[in-house]
N, C-alpha and C positions, 0 to 999 in steps of 0.2 A: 202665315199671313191670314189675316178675313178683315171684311171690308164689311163696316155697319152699313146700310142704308139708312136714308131717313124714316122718317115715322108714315109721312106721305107719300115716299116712292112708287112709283107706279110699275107696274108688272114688264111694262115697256123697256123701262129705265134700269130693271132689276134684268132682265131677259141680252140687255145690250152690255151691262157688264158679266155676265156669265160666259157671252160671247166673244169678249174680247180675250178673256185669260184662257177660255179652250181654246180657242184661235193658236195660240201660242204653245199646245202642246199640254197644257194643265190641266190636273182636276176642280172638281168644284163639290161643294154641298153645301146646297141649302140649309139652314137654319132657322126655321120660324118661328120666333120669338112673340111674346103676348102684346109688345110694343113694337117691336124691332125686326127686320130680319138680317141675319147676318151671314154673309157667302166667307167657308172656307175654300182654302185655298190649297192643292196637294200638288206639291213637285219642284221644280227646279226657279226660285224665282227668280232668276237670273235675267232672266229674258221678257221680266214684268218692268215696266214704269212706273213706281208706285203711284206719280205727280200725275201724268195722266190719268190713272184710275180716280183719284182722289177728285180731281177733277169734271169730273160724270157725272150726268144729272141725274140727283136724285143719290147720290154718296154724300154720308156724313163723315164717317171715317175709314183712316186705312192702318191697320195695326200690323205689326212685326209681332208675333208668338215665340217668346227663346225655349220654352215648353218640348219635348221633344211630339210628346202628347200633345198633338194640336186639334184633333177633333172629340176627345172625350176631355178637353177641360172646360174651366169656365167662359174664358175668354173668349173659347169659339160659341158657346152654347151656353148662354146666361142664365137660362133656366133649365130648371131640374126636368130630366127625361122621366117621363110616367108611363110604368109600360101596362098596357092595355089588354085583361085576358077577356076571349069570347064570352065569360058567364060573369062578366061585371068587374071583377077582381081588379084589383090596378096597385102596381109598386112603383114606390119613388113620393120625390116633392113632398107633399104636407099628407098623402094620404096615409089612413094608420098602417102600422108597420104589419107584415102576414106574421103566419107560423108555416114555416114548413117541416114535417113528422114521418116519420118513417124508419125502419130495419135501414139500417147497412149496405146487408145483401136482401136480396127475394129469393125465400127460399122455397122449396119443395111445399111445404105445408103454406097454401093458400089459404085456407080457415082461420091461421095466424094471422096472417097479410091483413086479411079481411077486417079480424079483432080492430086491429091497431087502427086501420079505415075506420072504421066504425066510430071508435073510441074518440079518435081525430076528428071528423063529424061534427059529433058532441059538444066537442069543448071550444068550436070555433076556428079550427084551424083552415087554412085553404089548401093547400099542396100537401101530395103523399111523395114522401120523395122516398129510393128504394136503388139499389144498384140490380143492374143484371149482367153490367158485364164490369168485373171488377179484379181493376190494378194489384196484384198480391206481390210483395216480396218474394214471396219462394215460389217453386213452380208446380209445389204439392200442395198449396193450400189450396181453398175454395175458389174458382175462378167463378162464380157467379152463374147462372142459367140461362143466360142470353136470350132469346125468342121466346122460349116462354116463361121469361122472368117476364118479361114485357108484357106480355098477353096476361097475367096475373095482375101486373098493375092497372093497364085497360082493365080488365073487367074490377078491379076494388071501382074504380073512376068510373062505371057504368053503373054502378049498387051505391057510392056517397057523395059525386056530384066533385068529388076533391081531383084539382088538377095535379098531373104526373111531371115529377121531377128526373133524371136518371139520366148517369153518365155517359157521356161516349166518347172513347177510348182513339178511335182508329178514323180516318176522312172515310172508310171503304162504308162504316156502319153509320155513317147519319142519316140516309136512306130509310134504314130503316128504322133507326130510333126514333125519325120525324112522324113515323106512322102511327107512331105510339106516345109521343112523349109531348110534355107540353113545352116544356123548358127542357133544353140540354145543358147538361153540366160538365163542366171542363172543370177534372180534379187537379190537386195540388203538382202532380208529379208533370201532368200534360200543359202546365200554363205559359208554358215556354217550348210548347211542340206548333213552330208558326206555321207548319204545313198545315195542320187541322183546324189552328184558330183562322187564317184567310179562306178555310172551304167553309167555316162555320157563318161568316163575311158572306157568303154568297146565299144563302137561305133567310130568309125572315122569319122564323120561329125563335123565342128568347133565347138565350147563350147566358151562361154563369157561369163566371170565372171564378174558380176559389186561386186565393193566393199563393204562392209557392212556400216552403217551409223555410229557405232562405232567399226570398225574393224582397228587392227594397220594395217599395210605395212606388216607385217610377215605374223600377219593371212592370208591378199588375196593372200599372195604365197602361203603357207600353202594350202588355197583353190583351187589355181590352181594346187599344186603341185598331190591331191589325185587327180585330173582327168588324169597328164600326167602320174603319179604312175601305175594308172590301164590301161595305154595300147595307152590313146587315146595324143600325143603330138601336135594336132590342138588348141591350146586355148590362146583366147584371152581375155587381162586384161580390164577393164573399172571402170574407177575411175567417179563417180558421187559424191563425198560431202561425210563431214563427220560433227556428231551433235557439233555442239559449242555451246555457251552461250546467245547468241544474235539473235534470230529468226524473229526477227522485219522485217526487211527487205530483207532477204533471209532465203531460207529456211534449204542452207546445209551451211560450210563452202567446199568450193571447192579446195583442196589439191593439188596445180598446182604444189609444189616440190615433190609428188607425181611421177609425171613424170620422171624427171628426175633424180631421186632414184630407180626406177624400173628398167630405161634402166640401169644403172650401175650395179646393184645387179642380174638381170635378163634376158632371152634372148629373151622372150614372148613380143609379140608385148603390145601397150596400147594407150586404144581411152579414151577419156573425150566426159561425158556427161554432158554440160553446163545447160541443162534443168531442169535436177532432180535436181540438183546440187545447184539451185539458187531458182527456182521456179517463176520465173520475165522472163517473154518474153524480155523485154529492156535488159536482162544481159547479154543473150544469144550471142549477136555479142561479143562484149568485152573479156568474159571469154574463148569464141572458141579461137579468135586471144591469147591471153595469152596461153592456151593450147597447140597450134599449135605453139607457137614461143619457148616456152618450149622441143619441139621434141615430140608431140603425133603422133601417126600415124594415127592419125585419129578422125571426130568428131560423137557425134550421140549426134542429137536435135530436138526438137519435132515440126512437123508442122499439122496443120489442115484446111482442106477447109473452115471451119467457127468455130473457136474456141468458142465465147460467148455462141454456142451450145454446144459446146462436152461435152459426157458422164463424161469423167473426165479431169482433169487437163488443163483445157485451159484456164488459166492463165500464162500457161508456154509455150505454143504455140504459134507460130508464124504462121498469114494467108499467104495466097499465096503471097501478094503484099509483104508483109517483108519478106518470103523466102526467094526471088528472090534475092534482094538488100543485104540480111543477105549474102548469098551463092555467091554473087557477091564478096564482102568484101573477104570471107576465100578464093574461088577461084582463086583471084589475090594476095594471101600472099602465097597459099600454089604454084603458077606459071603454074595453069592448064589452065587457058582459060586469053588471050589477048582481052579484052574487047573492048580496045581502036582500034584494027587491026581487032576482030572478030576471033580470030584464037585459034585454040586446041594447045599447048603448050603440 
């Protein structure tokens, strides 16, 4: 349920209906809208009046949500969530879409790390996104560097100004990923681990969900919806692929109407990950631009100083020389850099 106010409602009026539905045992969330503010509504409405409510000065409407997602849709939240970083950066609503860039894993060779920082820099991007502590199928591969995969990324983010992206896996380590990290990322496999997504509900640092590999559309709101449930409304969607029938040649089926069903149904920004998504460095341009001309607000794809080496996944890596050229491509679709003049746009 949420309950519009009017346009003039006063703080009084708004303060006395919040009062009445905790009164009764319920939660509440505000919603401040550019016209509007609108109170959700969390728990058993059972023991609400909706006629009474409706009735309060300063209520214009009282709505029933059959959404199961009742605080990341539209209807609780009419406009688009813009999330806000300390160095200006902001995702969502109308701003232009980011890049997020980065290895896989963080490896041992920091000077590589750095490369890629560097490179990313350059061509515009904001986020160095980078795993250190990383989900593997088997239990011999590379599990990632942990602490000082992280102090790696901290120091790239001290030398290029570029915000840190990087998974976390476990509730025990968001401690201290928080120390480190700008955004936490909740990978494919964890998007339905609700112990981690309600403790991730409890901190205000951004949260990204990537989508499950057979997760519908409902589920990943569903999964965003229990982080913004418990407190935290930073969080961002990311759609990587989902399992089809056909693996030959890709590795996910990549959900680009994804997109545009999200922004309809929802107010939470959404990036596409053309890397995981495909698994073919070559797809990578193509699927970005399809993404981006879809309304993503943004991309994240995988680059490496020497891919035929990397720990993992450099197959789906693009080196520096395709970066550049790759990020040239999105960067004149999405109107950030004039190539041809040389100019920031």
């Amino acid at each position: 349920m949420i309950i519009v106010m009017e346009h003039n409602a006063t703080i009084e009026q708004l303060n006395r209906v919040i009062k009445y539905i905790e009164d009764r045992g319920l939660k509440t969330q505000v919603n401040n809208g550019a016209l509007l503010n609108v109170v959700a509504v969390i728990g058993d409405k059972s023991h609400l009046n909706c006629e009474n409510i409706a009735a309060m000065d300063g209520v214009r409407e009282v709505k029933k949500i059959q959404e199961a997602y009742k605080l990341v849709s539209r209807m609780a939240h009419p406009d688009d969530t813009v999330i806000k970083f300390p160095n200006g950066v902001k995702i969502g609503g109308l701003e232009r879409p980011v890049l997020m860039v980065g290895p896989c894993s963080v490896e041992k060779d920091f000077d590589g790390l750095l490369k890629v920082a560097t490179a990313a820099k350059e061509m515009g991007c904001q986020f160095l996104r980078g795993g250190a502590f990383k989900p593997r199928t088997s239990p011999y591969d590379f599990q990632g560097l942990e602490e000082k995969g992280l102090q790696y990324l901290a120091q790239a983010r001290e030398k290029t100004g570029l915000l840190v992206v990087t998974e976390v896996m476990d509730t025990m380590d968001i401690q201290l990923l928080s120390k480190y990290a700008d955004v936490l990322q909740v990978g494919a496999r964890n998007m339905q681990n609700f112990k981690l997504l309600k403790a991730l509900g409890r901190i205000k640092k951004p949260v990204m969900i990537k989508r499950g590999p057979a997760a519908t559309i409902k589920e990943f709101l569903l999964a965003a919806e229990y982080v913004v449930s418990n407190g935290n409304p930073n969080v961002i969607l990311c759609e990587r692929g989902v399992k089809g029938f056909d693996n030959e040649f890709s590795r996910n089926v990549l959900d680009i109407a994804a997109v545009p069903i999200i922004k309809k149904y929802s107010h939470l920004p959404i990036i596409v990950d053309p890397s995981h998504a495909t698994g073919k460095r070559y797809l990578i341009e193509p699927m970005g631009k399809a993404a981006l001309v879809a309304g993503a607000h943004g991309l994240m794809y995988e680059v490496h100083h020497d891919p035929d080496n990397a720990m993992c996944d450099g197959a789906q890596s693009l080196n520096l020389n395709q970066f550049k050229e790759v990020t040239k491509q999105f960067n004149k679709l999405i109107g950030r850099i004039d190539y041809d003049n040389k100019n920031n746009v």
